[in-house]
Structures are given as C-alpha cells and as structure tokens.
C-alpha positions in Angstrom: 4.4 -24.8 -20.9 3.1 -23.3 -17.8 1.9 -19.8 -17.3 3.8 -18.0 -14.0 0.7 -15.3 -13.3 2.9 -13.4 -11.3 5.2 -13.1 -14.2 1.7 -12.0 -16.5 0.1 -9.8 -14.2 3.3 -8.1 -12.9 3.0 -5.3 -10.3 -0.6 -4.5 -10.5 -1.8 -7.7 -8.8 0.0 -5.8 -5.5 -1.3 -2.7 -6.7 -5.1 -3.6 -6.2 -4.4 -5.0 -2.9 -2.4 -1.9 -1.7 -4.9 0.4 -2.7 -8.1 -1.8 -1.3 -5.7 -1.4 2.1 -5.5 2.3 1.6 -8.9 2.9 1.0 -9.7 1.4 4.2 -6.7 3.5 6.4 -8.4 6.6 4.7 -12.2 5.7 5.7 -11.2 5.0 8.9 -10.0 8.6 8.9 -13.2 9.9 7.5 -15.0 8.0 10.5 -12.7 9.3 13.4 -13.1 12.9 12.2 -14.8 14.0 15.7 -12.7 11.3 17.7 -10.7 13.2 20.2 -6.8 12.7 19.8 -7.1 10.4 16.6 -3.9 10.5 14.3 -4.9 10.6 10.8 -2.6 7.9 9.0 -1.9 6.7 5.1 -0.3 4.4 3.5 3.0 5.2 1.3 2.7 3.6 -1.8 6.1 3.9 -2.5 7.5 2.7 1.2 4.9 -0.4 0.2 6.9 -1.1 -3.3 10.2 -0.6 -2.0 9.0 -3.1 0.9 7.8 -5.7 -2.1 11.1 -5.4 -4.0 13.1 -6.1 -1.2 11.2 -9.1 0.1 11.5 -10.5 -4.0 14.8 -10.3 -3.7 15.5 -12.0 -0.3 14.3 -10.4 2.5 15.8 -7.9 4.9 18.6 -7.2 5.8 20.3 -5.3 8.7 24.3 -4.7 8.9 26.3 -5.6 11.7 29.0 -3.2 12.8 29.9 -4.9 15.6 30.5 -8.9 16.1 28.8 -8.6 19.4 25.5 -7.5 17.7 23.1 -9.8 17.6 21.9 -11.0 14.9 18.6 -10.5 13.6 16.7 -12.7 11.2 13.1 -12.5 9.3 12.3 -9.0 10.9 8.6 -7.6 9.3 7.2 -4.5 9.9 3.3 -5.0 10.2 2.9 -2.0 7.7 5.5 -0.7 6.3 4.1 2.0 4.9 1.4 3.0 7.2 2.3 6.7 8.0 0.8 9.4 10.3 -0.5 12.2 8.4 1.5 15.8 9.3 -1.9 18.0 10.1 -2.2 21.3 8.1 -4.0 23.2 11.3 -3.5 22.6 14.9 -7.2 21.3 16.4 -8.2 21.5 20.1 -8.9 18.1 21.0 -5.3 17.0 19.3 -7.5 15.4 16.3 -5.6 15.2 12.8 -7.6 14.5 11.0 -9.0 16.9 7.5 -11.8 15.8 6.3 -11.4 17.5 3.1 -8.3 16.0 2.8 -9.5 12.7 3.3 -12.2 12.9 0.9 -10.1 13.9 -1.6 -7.3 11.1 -1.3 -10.2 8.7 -0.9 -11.4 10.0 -4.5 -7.6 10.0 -6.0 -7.4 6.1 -4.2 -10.6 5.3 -6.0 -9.4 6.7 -8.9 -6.4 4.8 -8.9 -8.0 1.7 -8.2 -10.3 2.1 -10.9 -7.0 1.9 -12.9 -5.1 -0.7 -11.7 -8.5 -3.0 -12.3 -8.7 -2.0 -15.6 -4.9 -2.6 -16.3 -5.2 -6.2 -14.3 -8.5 -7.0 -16.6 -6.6 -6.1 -19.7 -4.0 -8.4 -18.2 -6.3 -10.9 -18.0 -8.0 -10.9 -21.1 -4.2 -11.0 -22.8 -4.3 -14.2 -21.8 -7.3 -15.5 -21.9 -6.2 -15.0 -26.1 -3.3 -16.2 -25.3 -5.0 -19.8 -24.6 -7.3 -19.7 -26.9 -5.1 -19.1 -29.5 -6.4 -15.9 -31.0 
C-alpha cells in the first residue's frame, strides 16, 4: 500500500508555496516604495487556485469559433495571478505603491502562512501515526 502525499496533504502543500510567492511580490512592494513609476502588484489567491484546478484536470483550454482559428495548445501564463494593485491616492511620480497597505497584507500573508504550516505539520504528523501504527 503506497501513500499518494498529494492525496494526504491536499491543498495546503500549494498553499505554502503560494503564499512564500506572495510574500515576496509584497516585499518587493515595500522596497520600491520611493521608485518612481513602480506598479504595486499581488498575487490573487483565488485566480492561483482556479489556475491549479484547471491544470488537475487537464489543462487549458480555449474554444474555437471558427475552423480557421488556429489552434492553440499548452498555453501558461507565467503568473496567473499576479495583479496590479488599483492605488487608493494618485502620487506625483506615478508610484502605486502604499506602504501601509503593504505592511499590512504582508502581516495578513504572514499570518496566513503561519497557518497553512501549521495545518501541513498537523498533516504530517497524521501520518507519521499512521506508519507507526499508533
């Protein structure tokens, strides 16, 4: 009997990941505060799980309406869910970026990558009874 880990650990294997990725999108926010005409970006985590569900279940897929379209096969978005950031106030030097905003979704990333840790240990520690028998 073999163990399928991504069967055990489910979605929060890809949830770690995804918010290690965000963390770094938002610090590289934080960094370009004074960077004249930097766009402030994020990552969607939901664009990013939609993305994951699709590939599990084959791929994408584009419609043709026409038989003279051509047809297109194994198209990827780099990042999917990698957004620009709507600016709350205009600035000057065309900079979006908040700093207080970033600070604050840079806590609410940690926050929930504190979580998904903790629910991927717990994961893990299911089956390490598991094998042991306990």
């Amino acid at each position: 009997m073999t163990i399928n880990f991504d069967k055990a650990l489910g979605i929060h294997e890809k949830a770690l990941g995804f918010r290690s990725q965000r963390a770094e999108v938002l610090a590289n926010n934080i960094a370009n505060a004074d960077t004249p005409n930097y766009k402030a970006r994020d990552l969607e985590f939901s664009t990013v799980l939609a993305e994951q569900a699709k590939a599990q279940e084959g791929g994408f897929a584009i419609a043709r309406t026409n038989g003279k379209h051509i047809p297109v096969e194994g198209l990827e978005l780099a990042d999917p869910g990698l957004r620009f950031r709507t600016p709350a106030h205009p600035s000057l030097d065309q900079n979006t970026v908040d700093v207080q905003v970033e600070q604050a979704e840079y806590a609410k990333n940690a926050i929930d990558f504190q979580a998904s840790f903790t629910l991927l240990n717990s994961k893990f520690k299911g089956l390490m009874n598991a094998l042991r028998g306990e």
